[in-house]
C-alpha positions as CSV (number, residue, x, y, z in Angstrom):
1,X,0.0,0.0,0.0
2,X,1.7,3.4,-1.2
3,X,1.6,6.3,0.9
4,X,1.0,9.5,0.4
5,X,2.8,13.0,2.0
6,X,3.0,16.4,1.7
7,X,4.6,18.8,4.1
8,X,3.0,22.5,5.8
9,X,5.2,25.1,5.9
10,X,4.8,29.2,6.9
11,X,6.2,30.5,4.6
12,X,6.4,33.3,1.4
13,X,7.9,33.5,-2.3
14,X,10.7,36.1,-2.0
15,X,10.5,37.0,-5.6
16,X,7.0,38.0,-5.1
17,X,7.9,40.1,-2.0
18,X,10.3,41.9,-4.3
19,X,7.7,42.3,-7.3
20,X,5.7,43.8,-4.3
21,X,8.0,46.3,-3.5
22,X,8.8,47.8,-6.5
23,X,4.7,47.7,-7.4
24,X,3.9,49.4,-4.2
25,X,7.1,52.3,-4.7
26,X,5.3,53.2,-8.4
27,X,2.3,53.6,-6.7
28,X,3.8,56.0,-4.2
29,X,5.6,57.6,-6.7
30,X,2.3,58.3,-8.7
31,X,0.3,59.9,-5.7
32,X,-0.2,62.7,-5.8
33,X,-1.1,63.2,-1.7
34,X,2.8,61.2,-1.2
35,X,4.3,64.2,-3.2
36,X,7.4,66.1,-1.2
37,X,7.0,63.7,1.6
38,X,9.7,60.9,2.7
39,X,7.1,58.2,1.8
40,X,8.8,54.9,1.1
41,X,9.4,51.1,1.2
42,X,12.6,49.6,1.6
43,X,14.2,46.5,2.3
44,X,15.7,45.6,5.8
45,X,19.2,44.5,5.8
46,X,18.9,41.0,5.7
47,X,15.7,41.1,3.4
48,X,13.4,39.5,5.9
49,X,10.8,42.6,5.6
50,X,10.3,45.9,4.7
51,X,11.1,49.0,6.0
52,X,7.6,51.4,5.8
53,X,8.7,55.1,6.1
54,X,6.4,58.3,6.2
55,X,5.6,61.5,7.5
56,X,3.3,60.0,10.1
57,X,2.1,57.3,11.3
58,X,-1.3,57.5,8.5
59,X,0.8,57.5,5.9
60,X,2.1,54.0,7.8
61,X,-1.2,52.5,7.7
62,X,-1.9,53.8,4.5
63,X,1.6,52.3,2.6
64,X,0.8,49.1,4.5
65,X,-2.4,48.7,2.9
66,X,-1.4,49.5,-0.4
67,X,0.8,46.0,0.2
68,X,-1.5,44.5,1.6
69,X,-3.9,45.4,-1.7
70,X,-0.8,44.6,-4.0
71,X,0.0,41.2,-1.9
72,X,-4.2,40.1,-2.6
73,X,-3.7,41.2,-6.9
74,X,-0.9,38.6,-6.4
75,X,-3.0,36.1,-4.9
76,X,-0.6,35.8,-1.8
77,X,-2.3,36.2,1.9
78,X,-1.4,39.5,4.2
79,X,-1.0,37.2,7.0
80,X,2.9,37.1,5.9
81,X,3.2,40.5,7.5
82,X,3.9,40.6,11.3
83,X,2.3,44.4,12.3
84,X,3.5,43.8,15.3
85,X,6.3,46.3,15.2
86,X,6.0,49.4,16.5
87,X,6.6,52.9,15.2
88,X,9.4,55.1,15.5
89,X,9.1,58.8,14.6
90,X,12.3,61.6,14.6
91,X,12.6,64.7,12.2
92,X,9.9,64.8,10.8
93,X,9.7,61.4,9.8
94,X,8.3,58.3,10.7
95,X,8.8,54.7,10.3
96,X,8.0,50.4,11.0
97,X,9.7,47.7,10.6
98,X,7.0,44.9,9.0
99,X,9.1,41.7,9.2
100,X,7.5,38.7,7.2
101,X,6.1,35.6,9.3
102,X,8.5,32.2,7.9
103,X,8.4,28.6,9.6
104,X,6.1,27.5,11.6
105,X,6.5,28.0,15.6
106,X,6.3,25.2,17.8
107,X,3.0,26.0,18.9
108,X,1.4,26.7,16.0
109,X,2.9,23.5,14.7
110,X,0.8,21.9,17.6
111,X,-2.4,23.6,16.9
112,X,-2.3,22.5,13.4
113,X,-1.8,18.5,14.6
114,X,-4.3,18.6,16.6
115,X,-6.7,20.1,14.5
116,X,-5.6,17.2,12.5
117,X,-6.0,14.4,14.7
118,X,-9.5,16.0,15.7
119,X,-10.4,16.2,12.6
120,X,-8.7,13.3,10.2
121,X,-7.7,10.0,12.3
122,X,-6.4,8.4,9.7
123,X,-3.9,11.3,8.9
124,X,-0.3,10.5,10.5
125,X,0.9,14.1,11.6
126,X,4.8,14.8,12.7
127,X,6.3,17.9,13.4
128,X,9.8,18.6,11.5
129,X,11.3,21.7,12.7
130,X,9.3,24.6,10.9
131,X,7.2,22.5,9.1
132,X,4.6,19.7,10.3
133,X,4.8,16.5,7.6
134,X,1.3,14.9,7.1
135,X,1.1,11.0,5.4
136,X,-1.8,8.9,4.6
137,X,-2.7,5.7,2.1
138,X,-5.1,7.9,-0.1
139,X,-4.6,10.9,-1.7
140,X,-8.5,11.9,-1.4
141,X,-7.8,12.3,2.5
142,X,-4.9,14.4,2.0
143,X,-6.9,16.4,-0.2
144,X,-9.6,16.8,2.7
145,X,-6.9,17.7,5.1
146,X,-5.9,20.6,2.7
147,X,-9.4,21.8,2.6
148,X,-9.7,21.7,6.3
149,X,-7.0,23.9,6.7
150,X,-7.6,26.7,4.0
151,X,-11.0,26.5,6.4
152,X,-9.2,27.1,9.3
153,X,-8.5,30.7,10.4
154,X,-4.6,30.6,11.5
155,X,-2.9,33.7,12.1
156,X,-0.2,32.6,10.0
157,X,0.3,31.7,6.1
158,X,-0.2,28.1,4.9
159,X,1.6,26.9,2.1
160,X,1.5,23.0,0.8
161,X,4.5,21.7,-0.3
162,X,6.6,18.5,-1.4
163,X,3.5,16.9,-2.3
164,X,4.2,13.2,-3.1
């Protein structure tokens, strides 16, 4: 009897990040209320999230939704961004670090199996680092277990991967 895996991971497409970026700075560059102000989006050093930069903290919220609008016309989830950060504001400027959510914590790792073993049985479950690996004998359970997650409201991005 063949069994069948695929592994859950937390986790974004970099190259779409950067597409992202450059999207949202033409859009700041083309309005007209951003005109003659510091109003940006840049990378952090070690490209793990953007640095948002305004004049105040609405024009914060504002560039953050415009990726958050640009992240949905790329059919990618906003749940990638962790708001968490707070902002910083000096010299007429302000700014916020938004640092992208990737792997899976431990306990989110455990809410997802046992969701799993609430939910689907006959679905083996095992946590590997940042991503949890599920396995089962038929394909049409794995397929329910996928469903039952894009159903779930997590805090964090799913992705599927290494489907086999």
């Amino acid at each position: 009897m063949a069994n069948y895996s695929f592994d859950i991971e937390s986790t974004y497409d970099k190259a779409e990040m950067n597409n992202v970026e450059q999207l949202v700075m033409r859009e700041i560059s083309s309005r007209y209320d951003f005109k003659g102000t510091p109003a940006a989006v840049e990378w952090l050093t070690d490209k793990k999230g953007f640095k948002v930069i305004g004049s105040n903290e609405w024009q914060l919220e504002t560039i953050i939704d415009m990726i958050g609008k640009q992240l949905a016309k790329r059919v990618m989830t906003s749940k990638v961004l962790d708001l968490s950060g707070k902002v910083t504001e000096a010299n007429l400027r302000a700014w916020k670090d938004v640092l992208f959510r990737d792997g899976l914590s431990q306990d989110d790792a455990k809410k997802i199996t046992k969701l799993l073993k609430d939910s689907h049985p006959k679905v083996r479950t095992q946590i590997q680092g940042p991503a949890v690996r599920c396995t089962s004998a038929s394909k049409d359970e794995l397929q329910a277990v996928m469903s039952t997650l894009r159903a779930a409201d997590f805090d964090f991005p799913l992705v599927f991967t290494n489907y086999r």
